[in-house]
PDB file of N, CA, C and O in Angstrom:
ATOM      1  N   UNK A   1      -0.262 -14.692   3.421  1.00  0.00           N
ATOM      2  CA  UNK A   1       0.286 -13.499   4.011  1.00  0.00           C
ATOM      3  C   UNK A   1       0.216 -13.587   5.523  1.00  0.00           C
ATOM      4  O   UNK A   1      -0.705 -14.229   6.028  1.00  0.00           O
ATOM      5  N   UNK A   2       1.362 -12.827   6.483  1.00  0.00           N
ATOM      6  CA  UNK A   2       0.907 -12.590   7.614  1.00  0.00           C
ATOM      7  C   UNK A   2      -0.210 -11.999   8.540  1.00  0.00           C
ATOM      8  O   UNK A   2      -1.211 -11.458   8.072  1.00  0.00           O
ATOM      9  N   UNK A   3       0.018 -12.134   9.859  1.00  0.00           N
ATOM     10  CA  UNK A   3      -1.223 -11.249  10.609  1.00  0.00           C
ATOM     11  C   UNK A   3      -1.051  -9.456   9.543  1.00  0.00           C
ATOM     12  O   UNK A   3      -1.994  -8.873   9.009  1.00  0.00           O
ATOM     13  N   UNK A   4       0.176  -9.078   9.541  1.00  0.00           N
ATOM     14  CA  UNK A   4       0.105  -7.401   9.511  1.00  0.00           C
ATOM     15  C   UNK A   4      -0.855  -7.154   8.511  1.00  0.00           C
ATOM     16  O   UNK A   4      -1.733  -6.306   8.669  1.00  0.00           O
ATOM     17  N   UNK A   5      -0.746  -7.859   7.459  1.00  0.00           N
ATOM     18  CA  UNK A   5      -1.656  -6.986   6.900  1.00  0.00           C
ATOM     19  C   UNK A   5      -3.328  -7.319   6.608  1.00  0.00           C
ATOM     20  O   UNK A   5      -4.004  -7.015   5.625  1.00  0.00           O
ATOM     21  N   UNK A   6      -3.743  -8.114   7.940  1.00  0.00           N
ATOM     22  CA  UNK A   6      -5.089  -8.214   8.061  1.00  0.00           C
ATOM     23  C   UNK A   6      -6.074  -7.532   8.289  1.00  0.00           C
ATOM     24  O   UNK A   6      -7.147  -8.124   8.174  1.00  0.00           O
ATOM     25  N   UNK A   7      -6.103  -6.570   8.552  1.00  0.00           N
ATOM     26  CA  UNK A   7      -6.684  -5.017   8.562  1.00  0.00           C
ATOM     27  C   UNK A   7      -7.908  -5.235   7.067  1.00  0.00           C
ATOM     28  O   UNK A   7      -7.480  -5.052   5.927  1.00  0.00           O
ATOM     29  N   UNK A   8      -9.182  -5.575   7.276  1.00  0.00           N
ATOM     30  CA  UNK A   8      -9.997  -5.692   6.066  1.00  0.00           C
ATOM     31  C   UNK A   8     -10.527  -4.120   6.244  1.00  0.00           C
ATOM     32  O   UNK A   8     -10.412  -3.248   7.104  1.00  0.00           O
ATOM     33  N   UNK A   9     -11.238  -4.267   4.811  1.00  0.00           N
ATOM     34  CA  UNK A   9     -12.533  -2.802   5.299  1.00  0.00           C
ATOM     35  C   UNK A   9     -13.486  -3.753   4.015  1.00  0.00           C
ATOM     36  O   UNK A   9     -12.855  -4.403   3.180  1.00  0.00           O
ATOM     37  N   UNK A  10     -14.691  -3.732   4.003  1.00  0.00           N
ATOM     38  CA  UNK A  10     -15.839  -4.689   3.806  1.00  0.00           C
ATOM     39  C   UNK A  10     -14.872  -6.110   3.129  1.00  0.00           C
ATOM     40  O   UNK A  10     -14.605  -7.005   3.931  1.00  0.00           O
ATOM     41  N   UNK A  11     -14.441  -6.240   1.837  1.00  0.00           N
ATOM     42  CA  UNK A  11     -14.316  -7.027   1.165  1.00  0.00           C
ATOM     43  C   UNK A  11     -12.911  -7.342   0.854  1.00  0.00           C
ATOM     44  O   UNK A  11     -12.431  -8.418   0.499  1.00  0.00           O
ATOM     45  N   UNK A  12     -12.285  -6.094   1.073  1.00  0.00           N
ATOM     46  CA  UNK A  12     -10.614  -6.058   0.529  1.00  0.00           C
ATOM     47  C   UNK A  12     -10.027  -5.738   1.800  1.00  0.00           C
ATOM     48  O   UNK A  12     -10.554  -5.200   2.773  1.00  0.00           O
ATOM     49  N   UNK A  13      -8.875  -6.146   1.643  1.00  0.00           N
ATOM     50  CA  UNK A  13      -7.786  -5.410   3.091  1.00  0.00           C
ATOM     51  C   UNK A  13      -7.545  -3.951   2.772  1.00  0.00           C
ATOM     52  O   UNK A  13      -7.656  -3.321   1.720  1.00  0.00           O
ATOM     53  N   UNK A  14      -7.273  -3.691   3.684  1.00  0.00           N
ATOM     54  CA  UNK A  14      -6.900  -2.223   3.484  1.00  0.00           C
ATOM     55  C   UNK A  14      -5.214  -2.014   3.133  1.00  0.00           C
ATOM     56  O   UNK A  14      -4.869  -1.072   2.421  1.00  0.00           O
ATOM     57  N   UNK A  15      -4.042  -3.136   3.792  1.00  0.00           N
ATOM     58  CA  UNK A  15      -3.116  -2.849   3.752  1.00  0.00           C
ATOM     59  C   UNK A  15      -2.534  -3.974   2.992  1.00  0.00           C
ATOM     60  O   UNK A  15      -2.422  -5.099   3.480  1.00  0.00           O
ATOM     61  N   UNK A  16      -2.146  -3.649   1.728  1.00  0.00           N
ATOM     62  CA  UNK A  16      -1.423  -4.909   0.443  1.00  0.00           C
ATOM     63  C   UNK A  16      -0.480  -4.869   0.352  1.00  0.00           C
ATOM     64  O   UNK A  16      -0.181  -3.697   0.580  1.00  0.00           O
ATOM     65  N   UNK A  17       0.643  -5.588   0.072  1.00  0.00           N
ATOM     66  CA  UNK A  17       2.040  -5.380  -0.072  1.00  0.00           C
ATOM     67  C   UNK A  17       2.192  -4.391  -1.405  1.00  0.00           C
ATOM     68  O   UNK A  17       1.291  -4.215  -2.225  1.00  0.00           O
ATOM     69  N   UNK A  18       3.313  -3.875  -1.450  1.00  0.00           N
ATOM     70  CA  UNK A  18       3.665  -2.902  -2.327  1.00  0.00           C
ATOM     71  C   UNK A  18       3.717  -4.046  -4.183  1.00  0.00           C
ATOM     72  O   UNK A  18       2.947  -3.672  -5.068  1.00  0.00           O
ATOM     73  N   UNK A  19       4.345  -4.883  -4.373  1.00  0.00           N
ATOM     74  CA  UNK A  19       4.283  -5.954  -5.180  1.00  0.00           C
ATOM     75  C   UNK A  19       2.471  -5.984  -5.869  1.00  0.00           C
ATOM     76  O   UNK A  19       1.983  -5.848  -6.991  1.00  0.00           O
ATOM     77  N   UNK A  20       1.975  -6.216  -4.610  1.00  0.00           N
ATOM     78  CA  UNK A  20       0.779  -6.901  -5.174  1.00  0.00           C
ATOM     79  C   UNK A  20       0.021  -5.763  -5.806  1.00  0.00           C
ATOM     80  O   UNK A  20      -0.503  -5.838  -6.918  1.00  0.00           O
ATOM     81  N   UNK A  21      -0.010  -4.344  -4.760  1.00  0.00           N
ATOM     82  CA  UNK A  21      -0.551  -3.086  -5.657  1.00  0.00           C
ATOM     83  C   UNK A  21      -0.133  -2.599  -7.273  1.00  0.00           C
ATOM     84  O   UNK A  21      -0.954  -2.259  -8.125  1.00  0.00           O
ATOM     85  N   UNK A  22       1.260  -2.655  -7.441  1.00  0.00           N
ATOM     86  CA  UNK A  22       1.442  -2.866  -8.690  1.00  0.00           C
ATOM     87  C   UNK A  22       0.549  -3.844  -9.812  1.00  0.00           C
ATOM     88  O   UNK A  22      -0.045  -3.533 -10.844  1.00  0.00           O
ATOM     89  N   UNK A  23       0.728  -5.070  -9.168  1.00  0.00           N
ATOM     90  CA  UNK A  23       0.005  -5.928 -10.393  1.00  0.00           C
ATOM     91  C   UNK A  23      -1.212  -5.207  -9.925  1.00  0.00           C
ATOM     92  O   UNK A  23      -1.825  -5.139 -10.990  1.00  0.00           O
ATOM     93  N   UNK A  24      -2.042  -4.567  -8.956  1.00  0.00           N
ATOM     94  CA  UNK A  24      -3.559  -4.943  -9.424  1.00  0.00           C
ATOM     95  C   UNK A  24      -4.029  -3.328 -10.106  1.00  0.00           C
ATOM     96  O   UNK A  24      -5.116  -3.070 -10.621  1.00  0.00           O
ATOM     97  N   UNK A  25      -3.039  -2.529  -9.953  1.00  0.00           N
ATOM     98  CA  UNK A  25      -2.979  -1.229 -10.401  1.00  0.00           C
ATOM     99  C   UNK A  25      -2.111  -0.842 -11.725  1.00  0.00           C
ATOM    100  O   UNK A  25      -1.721   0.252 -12.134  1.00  0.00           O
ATOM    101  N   UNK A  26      -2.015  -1.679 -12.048  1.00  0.00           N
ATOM    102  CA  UNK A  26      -0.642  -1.636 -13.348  1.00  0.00           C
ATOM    103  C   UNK A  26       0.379  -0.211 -13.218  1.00  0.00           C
ATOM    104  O   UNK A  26       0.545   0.615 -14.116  1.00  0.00           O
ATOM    105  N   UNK A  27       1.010  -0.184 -11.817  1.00  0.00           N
ATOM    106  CA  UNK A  27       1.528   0.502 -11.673  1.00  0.00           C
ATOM    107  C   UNK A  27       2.942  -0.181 -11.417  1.00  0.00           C
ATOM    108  O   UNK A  27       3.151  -1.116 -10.644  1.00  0.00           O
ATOM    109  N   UNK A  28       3.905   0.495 -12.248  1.00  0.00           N
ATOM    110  CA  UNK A  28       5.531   0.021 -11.908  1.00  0.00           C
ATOM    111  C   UNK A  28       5.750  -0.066 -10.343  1.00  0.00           C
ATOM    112  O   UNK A  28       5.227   0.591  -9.443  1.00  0.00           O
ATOM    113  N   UNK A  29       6.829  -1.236 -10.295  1.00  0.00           N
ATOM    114  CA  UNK A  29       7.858  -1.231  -8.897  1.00  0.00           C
ATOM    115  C   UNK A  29       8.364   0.570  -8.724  1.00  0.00           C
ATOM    116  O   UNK A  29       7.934   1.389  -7.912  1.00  0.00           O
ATOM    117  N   UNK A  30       9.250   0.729  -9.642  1.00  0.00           N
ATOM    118  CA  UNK A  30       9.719   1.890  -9.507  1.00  0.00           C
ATOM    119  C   UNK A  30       9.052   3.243  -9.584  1.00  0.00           C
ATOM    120  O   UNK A  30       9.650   4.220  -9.135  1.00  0.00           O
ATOM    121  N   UNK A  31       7.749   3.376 -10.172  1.00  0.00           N
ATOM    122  CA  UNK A  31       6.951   4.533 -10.085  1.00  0.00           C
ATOM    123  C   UNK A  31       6.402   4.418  -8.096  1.00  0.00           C
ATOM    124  O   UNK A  31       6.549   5.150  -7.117  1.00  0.00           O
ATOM    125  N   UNK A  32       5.753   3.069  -8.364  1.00  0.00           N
ATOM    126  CA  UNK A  32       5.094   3.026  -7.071  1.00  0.00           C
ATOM    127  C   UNK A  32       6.193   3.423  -5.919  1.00  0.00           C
ATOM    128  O   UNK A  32       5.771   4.039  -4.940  1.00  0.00           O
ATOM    129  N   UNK A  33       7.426   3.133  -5.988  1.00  0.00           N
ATOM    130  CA  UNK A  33       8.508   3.498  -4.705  1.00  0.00           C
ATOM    131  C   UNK A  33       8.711   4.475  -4.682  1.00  0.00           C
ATOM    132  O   UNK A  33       8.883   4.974  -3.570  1.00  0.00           O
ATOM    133  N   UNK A  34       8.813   5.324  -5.869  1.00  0.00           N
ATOM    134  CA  UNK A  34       8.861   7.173  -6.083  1.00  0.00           C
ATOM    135  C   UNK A  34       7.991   7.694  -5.345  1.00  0.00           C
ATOM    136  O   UNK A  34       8.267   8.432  -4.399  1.00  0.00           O
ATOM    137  N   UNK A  35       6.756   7.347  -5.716  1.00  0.00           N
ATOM    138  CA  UNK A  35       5.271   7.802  -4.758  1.00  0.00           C
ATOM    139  C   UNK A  35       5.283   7.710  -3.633  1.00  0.00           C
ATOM    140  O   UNK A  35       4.686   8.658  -3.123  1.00  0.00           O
ATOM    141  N   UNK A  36       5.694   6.988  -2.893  1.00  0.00           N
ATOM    142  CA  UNK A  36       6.008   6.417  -1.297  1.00  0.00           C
ATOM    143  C   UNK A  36       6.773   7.408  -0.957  1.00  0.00           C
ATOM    144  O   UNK A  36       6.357   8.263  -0.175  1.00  0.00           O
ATOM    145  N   UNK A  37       8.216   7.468  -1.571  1.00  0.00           N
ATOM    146  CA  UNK A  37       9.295   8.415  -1.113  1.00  0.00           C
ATOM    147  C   UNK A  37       8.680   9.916  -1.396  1.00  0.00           C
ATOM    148  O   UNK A  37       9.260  10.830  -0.809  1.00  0.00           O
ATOM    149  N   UNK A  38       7.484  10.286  -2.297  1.00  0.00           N
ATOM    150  CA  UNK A  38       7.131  11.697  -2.052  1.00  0.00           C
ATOM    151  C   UNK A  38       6.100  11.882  -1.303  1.00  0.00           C
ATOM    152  O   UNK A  38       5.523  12.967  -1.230  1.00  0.00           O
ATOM    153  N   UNK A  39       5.739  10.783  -0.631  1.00  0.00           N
ATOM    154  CA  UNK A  39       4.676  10.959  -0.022  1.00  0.00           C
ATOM    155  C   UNK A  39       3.305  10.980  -0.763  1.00  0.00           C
ATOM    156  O   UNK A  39       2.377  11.453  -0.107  1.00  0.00           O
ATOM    157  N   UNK A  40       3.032  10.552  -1.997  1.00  0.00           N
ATOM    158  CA  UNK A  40       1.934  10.580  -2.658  1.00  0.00           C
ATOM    159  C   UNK A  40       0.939   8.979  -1.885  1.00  0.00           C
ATOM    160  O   UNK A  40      -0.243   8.641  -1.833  1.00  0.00           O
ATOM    161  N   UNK A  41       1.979   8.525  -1.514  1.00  0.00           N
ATOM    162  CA  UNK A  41       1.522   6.951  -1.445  1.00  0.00           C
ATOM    163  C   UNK A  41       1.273   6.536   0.145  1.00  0.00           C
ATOM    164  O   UNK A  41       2.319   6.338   0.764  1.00  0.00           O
ATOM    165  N   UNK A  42       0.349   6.415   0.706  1.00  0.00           N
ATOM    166  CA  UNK A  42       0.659   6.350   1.947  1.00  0.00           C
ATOM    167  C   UNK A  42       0.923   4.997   2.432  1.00  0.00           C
ATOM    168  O   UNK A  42       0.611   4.024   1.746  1.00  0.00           O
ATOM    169  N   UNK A  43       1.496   4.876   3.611  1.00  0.00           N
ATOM    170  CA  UNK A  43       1.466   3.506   3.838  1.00  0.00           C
ATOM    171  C   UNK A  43       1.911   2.963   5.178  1.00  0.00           C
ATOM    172  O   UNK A  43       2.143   3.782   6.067  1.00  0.00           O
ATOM    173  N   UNK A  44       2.052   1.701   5.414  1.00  0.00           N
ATOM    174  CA  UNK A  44       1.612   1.255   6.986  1.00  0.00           C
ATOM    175  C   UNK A  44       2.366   1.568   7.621  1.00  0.00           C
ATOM    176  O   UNK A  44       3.433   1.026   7.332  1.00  0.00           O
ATOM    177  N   UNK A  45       2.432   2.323   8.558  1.00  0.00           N
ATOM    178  CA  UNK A  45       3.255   2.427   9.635  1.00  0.00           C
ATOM    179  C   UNK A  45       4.371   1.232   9.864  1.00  0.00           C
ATOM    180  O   UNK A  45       3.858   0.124  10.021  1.00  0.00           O
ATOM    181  N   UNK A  46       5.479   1.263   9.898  1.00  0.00           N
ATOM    182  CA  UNK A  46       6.580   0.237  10.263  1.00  0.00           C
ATOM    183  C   UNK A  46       6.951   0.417  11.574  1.00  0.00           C
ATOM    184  O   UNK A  46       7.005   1.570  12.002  1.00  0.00           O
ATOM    185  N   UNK A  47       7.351  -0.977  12.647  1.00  0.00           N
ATOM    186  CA  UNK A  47       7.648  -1.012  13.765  1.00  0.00           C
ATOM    187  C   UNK A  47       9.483  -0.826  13.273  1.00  0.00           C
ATOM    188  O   UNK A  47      10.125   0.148  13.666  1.00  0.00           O
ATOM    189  N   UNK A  48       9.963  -1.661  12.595  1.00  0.00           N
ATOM    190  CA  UNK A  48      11.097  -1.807  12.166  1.00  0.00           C
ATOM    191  C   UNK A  48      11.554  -1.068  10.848  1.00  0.00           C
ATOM    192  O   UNK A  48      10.652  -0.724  10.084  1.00  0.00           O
ATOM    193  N   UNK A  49      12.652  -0.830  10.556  1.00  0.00           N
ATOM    194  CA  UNK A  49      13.239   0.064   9.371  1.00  0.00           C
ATOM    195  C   UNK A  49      13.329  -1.369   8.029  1.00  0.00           C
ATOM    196  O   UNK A  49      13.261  -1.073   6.836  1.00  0.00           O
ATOM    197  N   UNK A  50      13.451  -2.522   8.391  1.00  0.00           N
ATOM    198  CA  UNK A  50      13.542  -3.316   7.432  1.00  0.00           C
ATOM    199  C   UNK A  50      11.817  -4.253   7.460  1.00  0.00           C
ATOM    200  O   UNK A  50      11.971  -5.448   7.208  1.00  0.00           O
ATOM    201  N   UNK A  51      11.036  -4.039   7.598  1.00  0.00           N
ATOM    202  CA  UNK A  51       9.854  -4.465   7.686  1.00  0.00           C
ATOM    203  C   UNK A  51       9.311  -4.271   6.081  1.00  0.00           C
ATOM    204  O   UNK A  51       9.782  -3.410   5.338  1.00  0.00           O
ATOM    205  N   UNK A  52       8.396  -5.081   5.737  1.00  0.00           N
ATOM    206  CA  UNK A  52       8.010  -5.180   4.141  1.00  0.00           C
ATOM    207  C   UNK A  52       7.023  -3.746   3.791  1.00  0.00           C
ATOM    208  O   UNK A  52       6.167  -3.563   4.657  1.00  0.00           O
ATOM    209  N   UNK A  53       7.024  -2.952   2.915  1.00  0.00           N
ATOM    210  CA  UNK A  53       6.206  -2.247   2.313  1.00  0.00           C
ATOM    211  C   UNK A  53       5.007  -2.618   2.497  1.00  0.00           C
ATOM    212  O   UNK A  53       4.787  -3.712   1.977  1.00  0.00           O
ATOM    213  N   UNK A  54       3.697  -1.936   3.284  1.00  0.00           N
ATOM    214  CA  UNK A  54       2.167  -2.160   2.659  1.00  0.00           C
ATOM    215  C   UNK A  54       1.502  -0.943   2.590  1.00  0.00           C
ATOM    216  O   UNK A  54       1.387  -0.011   3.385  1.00  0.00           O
ATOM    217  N   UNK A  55       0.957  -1.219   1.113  1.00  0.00           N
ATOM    218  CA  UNK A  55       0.336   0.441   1.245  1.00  0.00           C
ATOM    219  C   UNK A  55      -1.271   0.582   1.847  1.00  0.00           C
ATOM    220  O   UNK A  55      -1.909  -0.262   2.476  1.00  0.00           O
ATOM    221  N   UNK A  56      -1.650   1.848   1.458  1.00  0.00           N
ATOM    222  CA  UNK A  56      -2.707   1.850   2.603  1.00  0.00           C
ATOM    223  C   UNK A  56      -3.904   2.018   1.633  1.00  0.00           C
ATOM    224  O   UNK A  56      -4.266   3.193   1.581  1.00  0.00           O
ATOM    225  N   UNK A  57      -4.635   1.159   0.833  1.00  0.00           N
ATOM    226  CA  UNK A  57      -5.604   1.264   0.095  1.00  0.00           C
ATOM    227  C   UNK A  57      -6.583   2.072   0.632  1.00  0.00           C
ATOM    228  O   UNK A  57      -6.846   2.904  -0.237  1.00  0.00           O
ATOM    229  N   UNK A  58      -7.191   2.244   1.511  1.00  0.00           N
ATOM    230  CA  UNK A  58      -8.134   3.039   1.695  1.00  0.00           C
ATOM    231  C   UNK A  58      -7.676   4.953   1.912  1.00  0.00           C
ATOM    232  O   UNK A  58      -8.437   5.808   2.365  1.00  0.00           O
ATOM    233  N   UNK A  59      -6.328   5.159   1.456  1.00  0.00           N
ATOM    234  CA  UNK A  59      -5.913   6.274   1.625  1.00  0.00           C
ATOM    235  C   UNK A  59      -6.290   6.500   0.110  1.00  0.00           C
ATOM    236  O   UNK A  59      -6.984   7.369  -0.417  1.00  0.00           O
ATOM    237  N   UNK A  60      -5.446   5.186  -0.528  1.00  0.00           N
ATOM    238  CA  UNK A  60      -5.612   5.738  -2.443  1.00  0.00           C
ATOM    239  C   UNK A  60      -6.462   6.068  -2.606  1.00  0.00           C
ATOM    240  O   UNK A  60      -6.532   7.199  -3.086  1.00  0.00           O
ATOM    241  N   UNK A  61      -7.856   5.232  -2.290  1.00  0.00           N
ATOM    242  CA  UNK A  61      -9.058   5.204  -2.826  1.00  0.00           C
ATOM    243  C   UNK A  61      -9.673   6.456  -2.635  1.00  0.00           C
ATOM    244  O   UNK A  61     -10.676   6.794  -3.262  1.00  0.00           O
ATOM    245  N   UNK A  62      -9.018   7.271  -1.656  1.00  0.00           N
ATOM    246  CA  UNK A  62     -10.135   8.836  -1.002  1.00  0.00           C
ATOM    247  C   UNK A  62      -9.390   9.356  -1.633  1.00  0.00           C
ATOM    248  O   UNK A  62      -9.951  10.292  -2.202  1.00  0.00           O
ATOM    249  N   UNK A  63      -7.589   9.238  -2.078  1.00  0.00           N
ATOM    250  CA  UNK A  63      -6.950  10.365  -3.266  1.00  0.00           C
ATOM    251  C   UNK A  63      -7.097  10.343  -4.093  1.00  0.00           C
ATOM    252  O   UNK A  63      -7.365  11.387  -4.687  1.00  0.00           O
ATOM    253  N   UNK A  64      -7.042   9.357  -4.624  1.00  0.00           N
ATOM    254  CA  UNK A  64      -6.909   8.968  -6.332  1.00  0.00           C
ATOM    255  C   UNK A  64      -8.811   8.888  -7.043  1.00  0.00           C
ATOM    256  O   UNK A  64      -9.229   9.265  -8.138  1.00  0.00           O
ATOM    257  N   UNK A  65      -9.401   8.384  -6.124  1.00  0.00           N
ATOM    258  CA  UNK A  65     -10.695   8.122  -6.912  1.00  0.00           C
ATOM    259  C   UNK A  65     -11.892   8.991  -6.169  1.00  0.00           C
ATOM    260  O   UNK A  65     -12.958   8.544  -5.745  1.00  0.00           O
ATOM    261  N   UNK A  66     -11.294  10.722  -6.119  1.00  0.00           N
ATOM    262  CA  UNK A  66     -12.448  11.451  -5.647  1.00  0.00           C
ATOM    263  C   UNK A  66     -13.489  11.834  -6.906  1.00  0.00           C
ATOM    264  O   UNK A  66     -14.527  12.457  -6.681  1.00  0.00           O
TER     265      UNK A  66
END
């Protein structure tokens, strides 16, 4: 992977491509892009409009696993 998404927090990165969160979350392509577009999903800031998806694991982890 590139520099962008080198951002660790202890052991894991914080910012994964959208692809890879699926496999490690058994969450669909298409559920996971729904979530993004409602805002359930947060994710990295883009410099560019065509720049790759990364979401922001340490956002899930404080929503999803309170």
């Amino acid at each position: 992977m590139k520099d962008q998404c080198s951002i660790n927090i202890g052991k894991q990165k914080r910012y994964i491509p959208i692809k890879e969160f699926c496999k490690q979350y058994g969450v669909t392509l298409d559920s996971a892009r729904w979530q993004v577009r409602e805002g359930k999903l947060k994710i990295k800031p883009k410099k560019k409009s065509h720049e790759r998806v990364y979401i922001d694991l340490e956002h899930y982890h404080k929503e999803w696993y309170v």
